[in-house]
N, C-alpha and C positions, 0 to 999 in steps of 0.2 A: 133678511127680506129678499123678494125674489120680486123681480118686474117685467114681465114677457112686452116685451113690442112688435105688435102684429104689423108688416109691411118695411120690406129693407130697403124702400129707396132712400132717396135723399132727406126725406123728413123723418122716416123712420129710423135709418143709421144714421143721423146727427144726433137725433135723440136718444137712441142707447147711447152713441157714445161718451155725451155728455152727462147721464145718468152712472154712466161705470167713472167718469172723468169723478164726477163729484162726489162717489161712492154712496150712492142714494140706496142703493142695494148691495146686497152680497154677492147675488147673483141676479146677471141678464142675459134673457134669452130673445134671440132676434127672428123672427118666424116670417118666412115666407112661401109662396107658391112656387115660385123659380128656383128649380135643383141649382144647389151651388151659389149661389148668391148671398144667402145671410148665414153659412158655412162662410165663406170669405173674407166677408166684410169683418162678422164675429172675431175668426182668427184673426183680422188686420186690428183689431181693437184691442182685445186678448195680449198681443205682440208687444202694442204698444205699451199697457201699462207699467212697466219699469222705468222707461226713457219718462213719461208723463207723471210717475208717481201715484199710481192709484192700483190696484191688487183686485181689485173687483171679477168674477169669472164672467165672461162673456161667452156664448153657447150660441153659434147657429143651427138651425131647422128648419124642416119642412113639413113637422109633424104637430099637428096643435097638441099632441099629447101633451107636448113640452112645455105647456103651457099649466099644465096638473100645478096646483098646489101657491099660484101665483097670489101674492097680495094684491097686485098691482098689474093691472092690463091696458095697453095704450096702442089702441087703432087709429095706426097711420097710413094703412091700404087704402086704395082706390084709386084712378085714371085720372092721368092729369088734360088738363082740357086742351083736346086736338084742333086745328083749323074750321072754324065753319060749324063747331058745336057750339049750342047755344049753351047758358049756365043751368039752365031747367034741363035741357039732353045731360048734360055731365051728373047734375042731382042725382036724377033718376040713373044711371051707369052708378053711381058711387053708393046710394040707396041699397041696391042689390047686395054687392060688395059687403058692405058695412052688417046688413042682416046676415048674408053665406056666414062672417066671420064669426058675428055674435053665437050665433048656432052652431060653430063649432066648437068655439072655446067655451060656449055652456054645458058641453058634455065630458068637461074634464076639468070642470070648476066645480069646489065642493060650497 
Protein backbone atom coordinates (compact mmCIF):
# COMPACT_ATOMS: atom_id res chain seq x y z
CA UNK A 1 0.00 0.00 0.00
CA UNK A 2 1.28 3.40 -0.77
CA UNK A 3 -0.09 6.69 1.18
CA UNK A 4 1.15 10.12 -0.23
CA UNK A 5 0.85 13.08 2.54
CA UNK A 6 0.41 16.22 0.89
CA UNK A 7 1.97 19.20 3.32
CA UNK A 8 5.34 18.44 5.42
CA UNK A 9 4.76 20.57 8.37
CA UNK A 10 4.10 19.55 11.64
CA UNK A 11 0.78 17.92 11.04
CA UNK A 12 1.80 16.57 7.89
CA UNK A 13 5.28 14.97 9.22
CA UNK A 14 3.84 13.67 12.39
CA UNK A 15 1.48 11.89 10.24
CA UNK A 16 3.74 10.14 7.88
CA UNK A 17 5.67 9.47 10.57
CA UNK A 18 3.33 7.77 12.50
CA UNK A 19 1.94 6.01 9.42
CA UNK A 20 5.55 4.45 8.56
CA UNK A 21 5.90 4.07 12.68
CA UNK A 22 2.76 1.70 12.51
CA UNK A 23 3.54 0.37 9.12
CA UNK A 24 0.18 1.37 7.62
CA UNK A 25 1.88 1.26 4.22
CA UNK A 26 4.65 0.13 2.51
CA UNK A 27 5.40 3.04 1.24
CA UNK A 28 5.18 7.03 2.14
CA UNK A 29 5.62 9.70 0.28
CA UNK A 30 5.70 13.20 1.95
CA UNK A 31 5.09 15.96 -0.81
CA UNK A 32 5.68 19.50 -0.46
CA UNK A 33 6.07 22.98 -2.14
CA UNK A 34 9.33 24.00 -0.15
CA UNK A 35 12.62 22.41 -1.92
CA UNK A 36 14.20 20.49 0.77
CA UNK A 37 11.86 20.06 3.22
CA UNK A 38 9.88 16.70 2.91
CA UNK A 39 13.44 15.42 1.19
CA UNK A 40 14.58 16.03 4.93
CA UNK A 41 12.24 15.36 7.21
CA UNK A 42 11.43 11.90 4.85
CA UNK A 43 15.20 10.93 5.15
CA UNK A 44 14.86 11.83 9.08
CA UNK A 45 12.04 9.21 9.22
CA UNK A 46 13.63 6.78 6.76
CA UNK A 47 16.85 6.87 9.28
CA UNK A 48 14.93 6.23 11.95
CA UNK A 49 13.16 3.08 11.12
CA UNK A 50 15.81 0.46 12.56
CA UNK A 51 16.23 2.28 16.13
CA UNK A 52 12.03 2.57 15.97
CA UNK A 53 11.53 -0.95 14.41
CA UNK A 54 9.36 -0.41 11.57
CA UNK A 55 11.07 -0.84 7.74
CA UNK A 56 8.34 1.17 5.95
CA UNK A 57 10.20 3.38 2.79
CA UNK A 58 9.62 7.06 3.30
CA UNK A 59 10.14 9.36 0.09
CA UNK A 60 10.40 12.98 0.11
CA UNK A 61 9.10 15.44 -3.00
CA UNK A 62 8.29 18.16 -4.43
CA UNK A 63 6.68 16.57 -7.43
CA UNK A 64 2.87 15.41 -7.13
CA UNK A 65 4.01 12.97 -9.66
CA UNK A 66 4.96 11.10 -6.69
CA UNK A 67 1.93 10.84 -5.66
CA UNK A 68 0.95 8.34 -9.08
CA UNK A 69 -0.48 5.18 -8.09
CA UNK A 70 -1.29 6.20 -4.34
CA UNK A 71 -4.14 4.26 -2.32
CA UNK A 72 -4.25 6.69 0.13
CA UNK A 73 -3.91 10.59 -0.10
CA UNK A 74 -3.89 12.86 3.16
CA UNK A 75 -3.98 16.76 2.86
CA UNK A 76 -2.42 18.47 5.51
CA UNK A 77 -1.19 21.81 3.49
CA UNK A 78 -2.57 25.03 4.23
CA UNK A 79 -1.62 28.38 6.50
CA UNK A 80 -1.78 28.28 9.83
CA UNK A 81 -3.63 31.35 11.23
CA UNK A 82 -1.42 34.65 11.52
CA UNK A 83 -2.22 37.59 14.02
CA UNK A 84 -5.11 39.58 13.17
CA UNK A 85 -6.73 36.91 10.59
CA UNK A 86 -9.93 36.19 11.15
CA UNK A 87 -11.06 32.17 10.85
CA UNK A 88 -13.25 32.92 7.62
CA UNK A 89 -9.70 34.99 6.16
CA UNK A 90 -7.69 31.67 6.96
CA UNK A 91 -10.87 29.46 5.40
CA UNK A 92 -10.82 31.16 2.27
CA UNK A 93 -6.35 31.13 2.34
CA UNK A 94 -6.72 27.31 2.94
CA UNK A 95 -9.86 26.89 0.34
CA UNK A 96 -7.54 27.78 -2.32
CA UNK A 97 -4.84 25.58 -1.12
CA UNK A 98 -6.72 22.50 -0.65
CA UNK A 99 -8.34 23.00 -4.38
CA UNK A 100 -4.45 23.97 -6.22
CA UNK A 101 -3.64 20.53 -4.29
CA UNK A 102 -6.77 18.56 -5.33
CA UNK A 103 -6.05 19.49 -9.00
CA UNK A 104 -2.93 18.37 -8.83
CA UNK A 105 -2.86 15.21 -7.53
CA UNK A 106 -5.99 14.45 -9.91
CA UNK A 107 -3.72 14.45 -12.60
CA UNK A 108 -1.68 11.69 -11.59
CA UNK A 109 -4.39 9.68 -9.81
CA UNK A 110 -5.76 6.77 -11.89
Amino acid sequence: MKITVIGAGNVGASAALRIAEKQLANQVVLIDIVEGIPQGKALDMYEAGPVDLFDTRVFGSNDYKDSADSDIILITAGLARKPGMSREDLLMKNTVIVRDVTTQVMKYSS
